[in-house]
C-alpha positions as CSV (number, residue, x, y, z in Angstrom):
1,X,-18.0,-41.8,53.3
2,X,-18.6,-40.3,56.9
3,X,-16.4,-42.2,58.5
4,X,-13.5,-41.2,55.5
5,X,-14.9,-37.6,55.9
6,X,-14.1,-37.7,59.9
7,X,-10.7,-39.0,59.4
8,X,-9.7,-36.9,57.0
9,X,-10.0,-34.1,59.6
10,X,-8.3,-36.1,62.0
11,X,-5.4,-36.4,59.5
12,X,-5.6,-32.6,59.0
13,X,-4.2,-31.7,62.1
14,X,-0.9,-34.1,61.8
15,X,2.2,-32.0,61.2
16,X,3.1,-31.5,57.2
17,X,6.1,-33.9,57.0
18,X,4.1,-36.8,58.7
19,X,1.1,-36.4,56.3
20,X,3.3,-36.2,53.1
21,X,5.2,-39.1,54.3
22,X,1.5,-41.0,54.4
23,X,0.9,-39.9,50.8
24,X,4.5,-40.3,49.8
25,X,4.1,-43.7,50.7
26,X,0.8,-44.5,50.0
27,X,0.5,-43.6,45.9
28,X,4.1,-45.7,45.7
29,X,2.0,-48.2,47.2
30,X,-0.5,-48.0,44.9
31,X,1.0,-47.2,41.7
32,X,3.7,-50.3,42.6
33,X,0.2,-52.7,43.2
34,X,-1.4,-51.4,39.6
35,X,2.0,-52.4,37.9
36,X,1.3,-55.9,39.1
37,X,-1.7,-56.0,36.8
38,X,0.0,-54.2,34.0
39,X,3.2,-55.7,33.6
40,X,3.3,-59.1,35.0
41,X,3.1,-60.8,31.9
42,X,6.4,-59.3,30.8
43,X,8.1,-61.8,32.7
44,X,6.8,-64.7,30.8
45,X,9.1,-64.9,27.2
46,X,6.4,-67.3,25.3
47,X,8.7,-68.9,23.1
48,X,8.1,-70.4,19.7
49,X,5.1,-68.8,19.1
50,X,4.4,-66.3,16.3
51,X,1.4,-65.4,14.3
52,X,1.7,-63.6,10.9
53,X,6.0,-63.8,11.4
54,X,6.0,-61.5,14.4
55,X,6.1,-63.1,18.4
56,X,3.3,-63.8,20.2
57,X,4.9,-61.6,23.5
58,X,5.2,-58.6,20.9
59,X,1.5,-59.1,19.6
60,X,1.1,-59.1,23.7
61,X,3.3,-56.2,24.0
62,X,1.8,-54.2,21.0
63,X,-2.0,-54.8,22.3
64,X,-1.9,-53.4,25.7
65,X,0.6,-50.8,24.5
66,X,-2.3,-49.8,22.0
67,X,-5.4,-50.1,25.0
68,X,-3.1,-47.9,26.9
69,X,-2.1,-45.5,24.6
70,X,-5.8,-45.0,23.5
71,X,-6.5,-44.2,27.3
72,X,-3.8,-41.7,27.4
73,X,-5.7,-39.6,24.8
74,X,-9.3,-39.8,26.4
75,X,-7.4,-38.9,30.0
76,X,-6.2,-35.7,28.4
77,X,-10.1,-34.8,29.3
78,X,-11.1,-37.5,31.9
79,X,-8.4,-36.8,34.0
80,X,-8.7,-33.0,33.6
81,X,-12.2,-32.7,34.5
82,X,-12.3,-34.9,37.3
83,X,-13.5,-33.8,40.5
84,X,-11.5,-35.0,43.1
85,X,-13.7,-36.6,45.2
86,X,-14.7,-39.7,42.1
87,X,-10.7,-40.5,42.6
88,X,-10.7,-43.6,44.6
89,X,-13.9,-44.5,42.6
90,X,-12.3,-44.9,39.6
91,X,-9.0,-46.6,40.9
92,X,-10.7,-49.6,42.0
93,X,-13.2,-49.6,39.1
94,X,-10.5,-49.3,36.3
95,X,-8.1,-51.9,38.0
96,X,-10.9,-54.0,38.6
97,X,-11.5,-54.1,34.8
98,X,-7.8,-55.0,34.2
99,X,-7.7,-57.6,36.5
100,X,-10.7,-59.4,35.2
101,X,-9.2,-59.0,31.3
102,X,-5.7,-60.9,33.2
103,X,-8.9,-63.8,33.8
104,X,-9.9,-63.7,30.9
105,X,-6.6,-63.9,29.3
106,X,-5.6,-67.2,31.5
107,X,-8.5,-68.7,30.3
108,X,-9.3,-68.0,26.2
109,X,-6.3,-69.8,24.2
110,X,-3.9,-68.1,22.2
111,X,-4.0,-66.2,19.8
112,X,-7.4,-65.3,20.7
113,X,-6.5,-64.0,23.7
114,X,-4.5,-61.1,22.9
115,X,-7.6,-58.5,22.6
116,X,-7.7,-59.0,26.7
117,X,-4.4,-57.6,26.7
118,X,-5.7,-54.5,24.8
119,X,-9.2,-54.2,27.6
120,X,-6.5,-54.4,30.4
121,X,-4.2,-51.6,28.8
122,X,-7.3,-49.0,28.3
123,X,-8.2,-48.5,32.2
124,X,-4.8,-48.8,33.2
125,X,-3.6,-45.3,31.4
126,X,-5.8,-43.6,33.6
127,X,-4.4,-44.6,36.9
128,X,-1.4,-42.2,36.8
129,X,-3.3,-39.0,36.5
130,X,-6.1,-40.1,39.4
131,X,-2.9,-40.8,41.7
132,X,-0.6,-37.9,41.3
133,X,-4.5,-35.6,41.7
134,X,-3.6,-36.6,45.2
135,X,-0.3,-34.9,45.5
136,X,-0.2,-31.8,43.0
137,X,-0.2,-28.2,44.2
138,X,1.3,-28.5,47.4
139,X,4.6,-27.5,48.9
140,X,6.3,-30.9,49.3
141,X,4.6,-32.0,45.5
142,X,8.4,-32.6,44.8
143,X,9.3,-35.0,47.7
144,X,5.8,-36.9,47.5
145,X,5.8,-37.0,43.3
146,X,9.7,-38.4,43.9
147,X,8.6,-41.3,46.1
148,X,5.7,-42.3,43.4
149,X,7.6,-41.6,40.5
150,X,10.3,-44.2,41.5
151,X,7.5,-47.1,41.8
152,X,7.6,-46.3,37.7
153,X,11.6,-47.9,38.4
154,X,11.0,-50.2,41.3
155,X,7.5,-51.6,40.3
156,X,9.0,-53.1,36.9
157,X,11.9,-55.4,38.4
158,X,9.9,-55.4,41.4
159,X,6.5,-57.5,39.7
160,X,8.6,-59.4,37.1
161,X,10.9,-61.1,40.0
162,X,7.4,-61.7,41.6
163,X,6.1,-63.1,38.3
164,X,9.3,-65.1,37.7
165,X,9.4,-66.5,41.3
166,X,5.9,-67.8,40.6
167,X,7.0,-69.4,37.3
168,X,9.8,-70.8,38.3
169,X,9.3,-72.3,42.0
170,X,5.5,-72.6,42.1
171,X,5.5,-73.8,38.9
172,X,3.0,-71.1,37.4
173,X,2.5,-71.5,34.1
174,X,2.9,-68.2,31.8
175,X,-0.8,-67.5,30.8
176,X,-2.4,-68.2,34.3
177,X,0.7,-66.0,35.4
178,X,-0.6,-62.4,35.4
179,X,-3.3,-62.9,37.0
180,X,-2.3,-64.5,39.8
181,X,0.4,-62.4,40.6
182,X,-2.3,-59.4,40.2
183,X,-4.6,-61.2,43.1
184,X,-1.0,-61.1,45.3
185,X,-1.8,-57.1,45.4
186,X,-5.3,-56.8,45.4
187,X,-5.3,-56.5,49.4
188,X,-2.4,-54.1,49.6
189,X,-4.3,-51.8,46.9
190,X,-7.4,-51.4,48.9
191,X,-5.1,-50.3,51.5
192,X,-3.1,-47.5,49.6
193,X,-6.5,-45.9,48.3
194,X,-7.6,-46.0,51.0
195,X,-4.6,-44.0,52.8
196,X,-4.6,-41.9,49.6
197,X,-8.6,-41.1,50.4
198,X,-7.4,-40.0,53.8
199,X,-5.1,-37.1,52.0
200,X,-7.0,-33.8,53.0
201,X,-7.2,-30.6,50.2
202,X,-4.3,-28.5,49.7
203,X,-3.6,-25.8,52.2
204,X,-3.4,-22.1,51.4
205,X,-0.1,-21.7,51.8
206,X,0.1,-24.2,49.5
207,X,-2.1,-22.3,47.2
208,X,0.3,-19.2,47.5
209,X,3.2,-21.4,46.7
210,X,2.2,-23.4,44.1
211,X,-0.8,-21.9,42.4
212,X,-4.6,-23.1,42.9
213,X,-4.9,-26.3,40.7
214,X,-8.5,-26.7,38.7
215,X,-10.3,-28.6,36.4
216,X,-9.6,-26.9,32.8
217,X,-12.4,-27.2,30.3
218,X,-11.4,-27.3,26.5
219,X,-11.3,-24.0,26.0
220,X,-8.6,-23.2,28.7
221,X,-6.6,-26.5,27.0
222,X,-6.0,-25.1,24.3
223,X,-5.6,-21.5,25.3
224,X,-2.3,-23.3,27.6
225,X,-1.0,-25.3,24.6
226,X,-1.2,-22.1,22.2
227,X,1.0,-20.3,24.8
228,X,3.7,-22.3,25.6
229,X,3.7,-24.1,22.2
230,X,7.6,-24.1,21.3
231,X,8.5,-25.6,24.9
232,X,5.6,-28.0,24.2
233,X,6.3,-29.4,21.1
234,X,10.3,-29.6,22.4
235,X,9.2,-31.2,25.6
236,X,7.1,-33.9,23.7
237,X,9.6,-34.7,21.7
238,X,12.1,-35.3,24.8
239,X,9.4,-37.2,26.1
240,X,8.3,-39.2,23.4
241,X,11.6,-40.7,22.8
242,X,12.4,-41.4,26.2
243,X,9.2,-43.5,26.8
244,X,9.9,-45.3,24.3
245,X,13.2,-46.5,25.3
246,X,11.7,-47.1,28.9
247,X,8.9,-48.7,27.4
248,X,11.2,-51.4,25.6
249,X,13.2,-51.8,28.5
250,X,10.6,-52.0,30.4
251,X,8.8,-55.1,28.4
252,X,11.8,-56.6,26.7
253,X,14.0,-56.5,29.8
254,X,14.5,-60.1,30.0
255,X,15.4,-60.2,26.3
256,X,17.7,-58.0,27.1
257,X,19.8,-59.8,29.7
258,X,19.2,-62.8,27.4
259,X,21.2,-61.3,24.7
260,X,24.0,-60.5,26.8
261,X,24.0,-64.2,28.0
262,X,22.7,-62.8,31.7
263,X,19.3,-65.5,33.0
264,X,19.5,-64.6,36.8
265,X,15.5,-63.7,37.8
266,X,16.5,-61.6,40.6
267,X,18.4,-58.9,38.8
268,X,15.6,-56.8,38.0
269,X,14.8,-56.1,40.9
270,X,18.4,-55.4,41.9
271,X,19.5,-52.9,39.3
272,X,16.0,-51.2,39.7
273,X,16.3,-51.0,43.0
274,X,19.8,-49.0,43.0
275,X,18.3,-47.1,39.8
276,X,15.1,-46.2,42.2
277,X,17.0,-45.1,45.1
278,X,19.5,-42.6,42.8
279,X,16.2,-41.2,41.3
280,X,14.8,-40.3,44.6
281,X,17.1,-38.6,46.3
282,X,17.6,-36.3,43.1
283,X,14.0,-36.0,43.5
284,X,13.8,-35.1,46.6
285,X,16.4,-32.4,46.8
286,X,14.2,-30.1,44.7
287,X,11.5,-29.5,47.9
288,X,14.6,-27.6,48.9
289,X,14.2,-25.1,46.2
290,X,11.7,-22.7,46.7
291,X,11.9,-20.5,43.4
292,X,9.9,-22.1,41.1
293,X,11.4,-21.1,38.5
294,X,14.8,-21.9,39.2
295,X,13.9,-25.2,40.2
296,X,12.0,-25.8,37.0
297,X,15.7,-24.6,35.4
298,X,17.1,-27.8,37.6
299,X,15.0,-29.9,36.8
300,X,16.2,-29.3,32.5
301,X,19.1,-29.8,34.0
302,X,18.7,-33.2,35.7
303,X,17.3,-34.6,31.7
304,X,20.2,-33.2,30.2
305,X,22.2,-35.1,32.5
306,X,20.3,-38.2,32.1
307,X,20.8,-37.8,27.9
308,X,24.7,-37.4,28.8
309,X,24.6,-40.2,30.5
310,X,23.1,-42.6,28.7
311,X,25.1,-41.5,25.7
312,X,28.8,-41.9,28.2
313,X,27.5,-45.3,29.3
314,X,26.2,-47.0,26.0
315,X,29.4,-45.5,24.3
316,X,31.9,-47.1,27.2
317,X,29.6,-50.4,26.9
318,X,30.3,-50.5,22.9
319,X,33.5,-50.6,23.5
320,X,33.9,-53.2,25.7
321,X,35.1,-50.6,28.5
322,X,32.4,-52.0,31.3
323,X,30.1,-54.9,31.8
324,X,26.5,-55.2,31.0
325,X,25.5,-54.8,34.5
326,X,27.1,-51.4,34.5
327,X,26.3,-50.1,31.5
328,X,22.7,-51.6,32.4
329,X,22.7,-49.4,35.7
330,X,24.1,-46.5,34.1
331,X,21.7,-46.5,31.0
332,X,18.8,-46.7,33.4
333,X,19.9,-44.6,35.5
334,X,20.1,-41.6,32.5
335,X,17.1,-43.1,31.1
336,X,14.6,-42.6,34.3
337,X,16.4,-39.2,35.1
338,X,15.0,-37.9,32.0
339,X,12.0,-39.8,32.2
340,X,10.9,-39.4,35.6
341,X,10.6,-35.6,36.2
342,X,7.9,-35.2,33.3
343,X,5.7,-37.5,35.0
344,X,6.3,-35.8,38.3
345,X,7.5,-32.9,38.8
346,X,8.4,-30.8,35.1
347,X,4.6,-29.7,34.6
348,X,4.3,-29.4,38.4
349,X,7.0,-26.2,38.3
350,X,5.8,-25.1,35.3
351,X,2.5,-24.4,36.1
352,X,3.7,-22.0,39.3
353,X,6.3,-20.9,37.7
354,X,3.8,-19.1,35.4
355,X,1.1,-18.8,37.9
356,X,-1.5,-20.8,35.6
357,X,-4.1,-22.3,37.4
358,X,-5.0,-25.3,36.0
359,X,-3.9,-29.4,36.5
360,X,-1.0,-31.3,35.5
361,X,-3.0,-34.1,34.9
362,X,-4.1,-32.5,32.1
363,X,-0.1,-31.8,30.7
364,X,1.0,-35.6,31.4
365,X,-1.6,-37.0,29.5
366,X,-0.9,-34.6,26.4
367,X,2.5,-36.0,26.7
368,X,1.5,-40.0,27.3
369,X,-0.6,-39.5,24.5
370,X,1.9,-38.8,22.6
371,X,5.0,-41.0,24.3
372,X,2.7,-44.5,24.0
373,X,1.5,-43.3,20.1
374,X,5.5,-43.3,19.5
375,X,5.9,-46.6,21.5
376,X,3.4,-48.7,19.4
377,X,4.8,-47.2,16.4
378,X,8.5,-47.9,17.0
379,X,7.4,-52.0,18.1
380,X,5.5,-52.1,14.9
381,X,8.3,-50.9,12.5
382,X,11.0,-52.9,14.6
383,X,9.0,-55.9,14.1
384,X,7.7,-55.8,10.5
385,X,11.2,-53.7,9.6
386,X,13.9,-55.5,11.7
387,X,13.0,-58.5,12.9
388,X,16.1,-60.2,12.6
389,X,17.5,-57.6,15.5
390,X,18.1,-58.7,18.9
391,X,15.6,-56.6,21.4
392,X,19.7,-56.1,23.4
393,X,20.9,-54.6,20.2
394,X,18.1,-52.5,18.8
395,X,18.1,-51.1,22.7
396,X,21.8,-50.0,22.6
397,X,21.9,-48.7,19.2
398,X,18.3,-46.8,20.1
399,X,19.2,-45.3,23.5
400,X,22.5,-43.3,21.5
401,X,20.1,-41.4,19.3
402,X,18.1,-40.7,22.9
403,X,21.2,-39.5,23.9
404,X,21.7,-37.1,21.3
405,X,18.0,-35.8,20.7
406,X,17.4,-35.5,23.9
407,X,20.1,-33.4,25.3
408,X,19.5,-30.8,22.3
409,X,16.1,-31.0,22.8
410,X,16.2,-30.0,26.3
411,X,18.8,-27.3,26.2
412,X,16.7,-25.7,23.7
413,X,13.6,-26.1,26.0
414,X,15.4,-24.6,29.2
415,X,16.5,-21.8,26.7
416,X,13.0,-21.0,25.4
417,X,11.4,-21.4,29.1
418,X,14.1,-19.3,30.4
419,X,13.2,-16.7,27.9
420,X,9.0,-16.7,27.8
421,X,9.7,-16.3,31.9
422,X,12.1,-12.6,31.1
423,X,9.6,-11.6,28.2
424,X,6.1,-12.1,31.1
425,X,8.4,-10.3,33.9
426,X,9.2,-7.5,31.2
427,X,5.5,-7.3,30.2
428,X,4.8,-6.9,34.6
429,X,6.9,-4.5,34.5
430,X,5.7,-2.3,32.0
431,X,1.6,-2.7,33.1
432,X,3.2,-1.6,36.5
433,X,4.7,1.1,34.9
434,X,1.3,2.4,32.9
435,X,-0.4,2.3,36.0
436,X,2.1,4.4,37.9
437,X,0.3,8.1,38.1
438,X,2.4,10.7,36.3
């Protein structure tokens, strides 16, 4: 720890940009690696086996959706209660414990096997919160949250053409799969945390920008949810339908390029890779806004886009008016528009737009919580309800209602934050005025 402690002072006196290009950089890295261990097994399609009439990859799918969802709730306190310095700690400990479910997984037959799916979904939930703890409050949040956020993009096709490539030319067989291509990023993980550990506390300019971030205890929880409660409840319901889609594109991706007759293993990684690069400069180009709140006003404005966009491109695709690579790119393109600024920068402008001191840990987790609970749900009824429904169709015919929700849903919320911001400026006004002698 001395030697961490010594170069973390060191690293202090680099300028700005070059130390949130290090962290920019090094929570990609590591958020990319800690996909490897979630979604790896993705890639495999396990064919011709079901148990109770529903497909061994969805039992798969379901499982670590639940273990993951589960951890989403407890990180709504873990994660805003931790101090910062047991971050690094619990990285390696948690994806430790995921990697050794993947062993475990390889070796106990099927169907046996699918509680390890579950133990390696429960520690990886937390991993989101202990990264972005290295990057919140600070001036360039938006630049550094952009470059992780787009590993939630890149990471996917990224590890399933890994996991594919393993399959296919090293002749990898699906089970023993996951966890092999999870020992390929072990190495580069250790690295990342480590560069993350390097990462020294916010400055106070930084402070005066973007508001002192602290741990919040239950009471001050609650207090937050009971004042922004409207936006809240319109924001969770934006986001629970967006991770939703994302998560069944996300696991089902290779069904879905099945459907549409399209087997090429490298085209994951393609179409994320364009998807990941349009994401990040949109990103990006908030650091460049300094008003909080108007930037938190953008950023309603990039989901609504996103909605649009998904609702032009799936409606163009229906009929027949471009190809499924297009409409492919285009609806997850709209799709991680939406998606990605809640997990990186939404709650991060919301918080100083308000002044609230307090974490945004704590406001993602209330909203995973919530997104993976909708997730499991949707699989289950899909399954048990519709089985008979290709993953390519229920996806299109899913992402239009997205479309439609969404967009409402997140004018209204830019209209009700809008207004709660007029109605505490009105209220600052008039203490100001009280105080004024007469």
């Amino acid at each position: 720890m001395k030697l961490i402690d010594q170069l973390r002072v060191k690293v202090a006196k680099w300028p700005y940009g070059l130390l949130s290009l290090m962290a920019a950089i090094s929570s990609f890295g590591a958020y990319t690696c800690m996909y490897a261990f979630r979604k790896a097994f993705a890639a495999g399609t396990f064919t011709g086996q079901q148990y109770f009439h529903i497909d061994y990859k969805v039992w798969l799918v379901i499982a670590q959706i639940i273990g993951y969802t589960l951890s989403k709730f407890y990180g709504i306190k873990f994660i805003s209660e931790l101090k910062p310095g047991q971050r690094a700690k619990y990285i390696l400990l948690l994806i430790g414990i995921a990697w050794l479910a993947l062993l475990c997984f390889a070796i106990v037959p099927a169907p046996y096997n699918i509680i390890f799916l579950f133990i390696n979904g429960f520690p990886l939930g937390l991993i989101w919160g202990l990264v972005f703890g290295y990057l919140e409050g600070r001036k360039s949040t938006e630049f550094m949250a952009a470059v992780l956020s787009i590993s939630l993009i890149f990471a996917s096709g990224f590890v399933k053409t890994v996991a594919r490539i393993l399959m296919s030319s090293f002749h990898v067989n699906e089970f023993n799969m996951p966890f092999i291509t999870g020992a390929l990023f072990v190495v580069p993980l250790l690295l990342f945390v480590f560069l993350l550990e390097l990462m020294p506390a916010p400055t106070a300019e930084d402070i005066r920008l973007r508001t002192k971030r602290l741990p919040m205890d239950a009471a001050e929880r609650k207090s937050f949810l009971q004042r922004f409660l409207p936006g809240i409840i319109l924001t969770l319901i934006i986001y629970v339908l967006l991770t939703i889609m994302r998560d069944v594109r996300d696991s089902f991706e290779v069904e879905i390029w099945n459907s549409m007759g399209i087997k090429d293993n490298t085209i994951y990684a393609k179409i994320d890779t364009i998807i990941s690069i349009a994401v990040l400069i949109a990103m990006s180009l908030l650091i460049l806004v300094k008003k909080n709140l108007k930037a938190f006003s953008i950023i309603h404005v990039m989901i609504i886009s996103g909605c649009v966009l998904i609702g032009i491109a799936t409606a163009l695709f229906t009929f027949h008016l471009i190809s499924p690579m297009v409409w492919m790119t285009l609806a997850g393109l709209g799709l991680y528009l939406g998606y990605v600024p809640y997990n990186a920068v939404f709650f991060e402008r919301l918080l100083a737009s308000f002044h609230y001191k307090g974490n945004v840990g704590f406001l993602i987790y209330v909203a995973d919580s919530m997104g993976y609970l909708g997730s499991v749900s949707v699989l289950l009824i899909k399954e048990l309800g519709q089985p008979s429904v290709s993953w390519g169709t229920f996806f299109k015919n899913s992402v239009l209602a997205v479309a439609v929700i969404g967009g409402i849903c997140a004018t209204l919320s830019l209209l009700y934050f809008l207004r709660s911001a007029r109605k505490k400026n009105l209220d600052q006004q008039e203490q100001q005025l009280n105080i004024l002698p007469v």
